[in-house]
C-alpha positions, 0 to 999 in steps of 0.5 A, spaced: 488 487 551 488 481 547 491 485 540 497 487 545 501 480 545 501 480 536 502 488 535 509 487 540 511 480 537 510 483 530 514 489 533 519 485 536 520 482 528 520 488 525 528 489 529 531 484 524 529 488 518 533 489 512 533 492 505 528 488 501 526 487 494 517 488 495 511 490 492 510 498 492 510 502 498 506 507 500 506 512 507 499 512 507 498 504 508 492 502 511 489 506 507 492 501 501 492 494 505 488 490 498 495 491 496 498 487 501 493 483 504 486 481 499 483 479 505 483 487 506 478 488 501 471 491 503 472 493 510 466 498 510 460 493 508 454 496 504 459 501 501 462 502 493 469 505 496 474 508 491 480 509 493 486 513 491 494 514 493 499 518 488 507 517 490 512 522 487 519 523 488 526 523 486 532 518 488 539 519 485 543 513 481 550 512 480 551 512 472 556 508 468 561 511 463 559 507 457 565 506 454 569 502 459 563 499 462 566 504 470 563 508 473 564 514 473 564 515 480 571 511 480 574 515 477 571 522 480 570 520 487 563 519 490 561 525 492 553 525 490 554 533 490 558 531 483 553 532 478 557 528 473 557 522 478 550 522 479 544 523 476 537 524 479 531 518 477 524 519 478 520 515 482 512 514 481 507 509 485 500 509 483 495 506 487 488 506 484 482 501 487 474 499 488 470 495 492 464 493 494 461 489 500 455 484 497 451 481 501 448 476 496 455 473 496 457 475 504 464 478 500 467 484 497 469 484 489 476 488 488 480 491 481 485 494 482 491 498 478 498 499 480 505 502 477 510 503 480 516 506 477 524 506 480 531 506 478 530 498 479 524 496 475 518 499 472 511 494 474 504 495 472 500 491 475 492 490 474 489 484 479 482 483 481 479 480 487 475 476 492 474 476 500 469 472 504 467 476 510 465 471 515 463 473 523 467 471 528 467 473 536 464 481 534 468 482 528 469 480 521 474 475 518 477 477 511 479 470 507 481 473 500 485 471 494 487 475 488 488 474 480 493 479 476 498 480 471 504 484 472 508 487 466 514 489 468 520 493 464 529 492 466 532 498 468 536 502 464 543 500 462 546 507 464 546 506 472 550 501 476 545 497 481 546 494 488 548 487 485 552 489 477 553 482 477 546 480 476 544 477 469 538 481 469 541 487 470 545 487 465 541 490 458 535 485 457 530 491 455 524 486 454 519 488 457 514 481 460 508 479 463 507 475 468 501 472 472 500 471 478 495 470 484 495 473 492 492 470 498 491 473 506 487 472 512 485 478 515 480 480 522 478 486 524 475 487 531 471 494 532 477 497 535 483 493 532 485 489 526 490 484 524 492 480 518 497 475 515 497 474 508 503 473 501 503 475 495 506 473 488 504 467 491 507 462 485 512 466 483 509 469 477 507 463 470 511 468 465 505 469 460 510 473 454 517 475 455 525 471 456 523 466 461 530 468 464 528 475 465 526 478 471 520 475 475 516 477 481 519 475 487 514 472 493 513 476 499 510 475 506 506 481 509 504 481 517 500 488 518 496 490 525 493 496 528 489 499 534 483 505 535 485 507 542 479 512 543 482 517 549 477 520 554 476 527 554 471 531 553 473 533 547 473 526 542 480 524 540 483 517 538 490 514 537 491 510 532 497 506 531 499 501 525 505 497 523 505 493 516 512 488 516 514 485 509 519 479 507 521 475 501 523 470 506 531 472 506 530 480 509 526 485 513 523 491 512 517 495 516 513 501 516 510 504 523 504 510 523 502 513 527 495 518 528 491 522 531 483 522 529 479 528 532 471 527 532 473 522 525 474 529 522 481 530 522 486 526 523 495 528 523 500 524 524 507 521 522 510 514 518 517 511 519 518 507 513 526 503 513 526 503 505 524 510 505 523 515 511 520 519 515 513 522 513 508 527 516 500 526 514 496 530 514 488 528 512 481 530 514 472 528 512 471 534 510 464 533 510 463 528 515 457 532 518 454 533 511 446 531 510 449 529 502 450 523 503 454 524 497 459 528 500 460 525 506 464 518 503 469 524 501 476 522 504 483 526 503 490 527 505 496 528 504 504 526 506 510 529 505 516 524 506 524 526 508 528 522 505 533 518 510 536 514 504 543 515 502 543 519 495 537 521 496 536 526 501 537 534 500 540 531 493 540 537 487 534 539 489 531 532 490 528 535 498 523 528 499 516 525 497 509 527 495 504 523 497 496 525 496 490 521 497 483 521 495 478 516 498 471 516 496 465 511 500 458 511 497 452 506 500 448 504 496 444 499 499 438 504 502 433 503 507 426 502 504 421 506 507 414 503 508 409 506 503 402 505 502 398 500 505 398 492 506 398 487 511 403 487 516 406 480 514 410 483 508 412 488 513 420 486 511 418 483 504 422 488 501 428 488 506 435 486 504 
């Protein structure tokens, strides 16, 4: 099959990885491609969708003893079982999206709200967006572009980071903004998908706050995916995806892996190289509902272990949770044919 050849190469890619600085992640992905790639938005044509994703866990942070500007951890060793070396630092990300297919613009418009909140930085970011749905050889094409701002906060100075020597760093507590926009090509087939997009494209225009303080930093995301649907008698389907992320100087990847019975109930496992390994659980609980309003309802949850260093099975901090919520409504109904008329206005009224 033809989707083969770009999902090894994009896999073959994903072996360079290395820690990186990038947009927040999330196990749950697919599920949250208009972060990543804006050509993503409006998948599901004639639908208002609504989508959901809440991230929390615990990491633990290296403190700095304040009065010789040392760790503690030189003095006291680095055993993060000490707990006057470390300290435990709550993570949060929180993704929050709607769109629309309309079929007057042949495009989908797309607002979103992120936060994502680590020992790093603390972003909120609010984006809205377009993309063109163009057909092409059975599938869709999605063509986006996204426009937001980005207000992010410094880190605490009580903490030592991967790079103490970077000004950044070191105590600037202003928070800023930042505008900035998103670009991605994404095509989706019946069975499989895949897309190539960049966000922060600009690198963030500085709209309040030091110029000198923390600014976005551009990331290039290749994301693809396959439906293979199993031939048995009862339906199943596996459901494999890989999302690969660089900011043009390291690598990083998250791989998925589901299994859909009769698109009611789906389970699986994640692998994210920043974070751990996830299992998934999900289900439409009323996929087979004669409510219409019911039926668009979609919710999962993750659980991640943790594989960092410092952060698994540290003062009680076990791993991630991750809850999801997704909602479809279609608005666009069928007009039936009511009273009498000539057959010439038969589809007057059709959209």
């Amino acid at each position: 099959m033809r989707i083969k050849y770009p999902l090894i190469l994009i896999f073959l890619l994903s072996f360079s990885s290395l820690f990186a600085q990038k947009d927040p992640q999330f196990s749950f992905f697919p599920w949250a491609l208009p972060i990543y790639n804006p050509g993503a938005m409006g998948e599901k044509e004639q639908h208002l969708n609504f989508t959901g994703i809440f991230r929390q866990g615990e990491m633990l942070i290296q403190e700095k003893d304040n009065d010789n500007n040392t760790s503690n951890s030189q003095q006291q060793g680095t055993d993060p079982q000490n707990k006057e070396t470390y300290r435990k630092v709550d993570q949060q990300q929180i993704f929050l999206h709607i769109d629309s297919y309309i079929k007057q613009i042949k495009g989908a418009v797309g607002v979103m709200f992120l936060k994502d909140k680590n020992a790093d930085i603390e972003m909120v970011g609010f984006k809205f967006g377009y993309a063109a749905k163009l057909p092409l050889r059975g599938g869709k094409l999605g063509i986006g572009v996204q426009f937001g701002f980005l207000n992010t906060k410094p880190p605490s100075t009580k903490y030592i980071f991967n790079d103490p020597g970077d000004d950044v760093l070191k105590g600037d507590k202003a928070s800023t903004m930042d505008f900035d926009m998103n670009f991605g090509l994404h095509y989706r087939a019946p069975t499989w998908y895949v897309g190539l997009s960049c966000t922060q494209i600009i690198g963030g225009v500085r709209v309040s706050g030091e110029k000198s303080s923390f600014k976005p930093v551009r990331n290039l995301y290749a994301v693809g995916g396959y439906i293979w649907n199993l031939k048995t008698p009862v339906p199943w389907s596996i459901e494999p995806s890989l999302l690969i992320q660089s900011e043009f100087a390291t690598w990083s990847f998250a791989l998925m892996a589901l299994a859909r019975y009769n698109g009611i109930l789906w389970f699986g496992a994640s692998y994210q190289l920043t974070n751990g390994i996830s299992a998934l659980f999900g289900a439409v609980p009323f996929f087979n509902s004669a409510n219409q309003y019911l039926k668009g309802l979609e919710v999962g949850l993750g659980y991640t272990f943790q594989t960092k260093g410092f952060s698994y099975q540290q003062h009680g901090s076990w791993g991630d949770v991750e809850i999801l919520v997704r909602y479809g409504f279609n608005f666009y109904t069928e007009k039936g044919l009511t009273g009498y008329g000539s057959s010439r206005h038969l589809y007057k009224n059709q959209y």
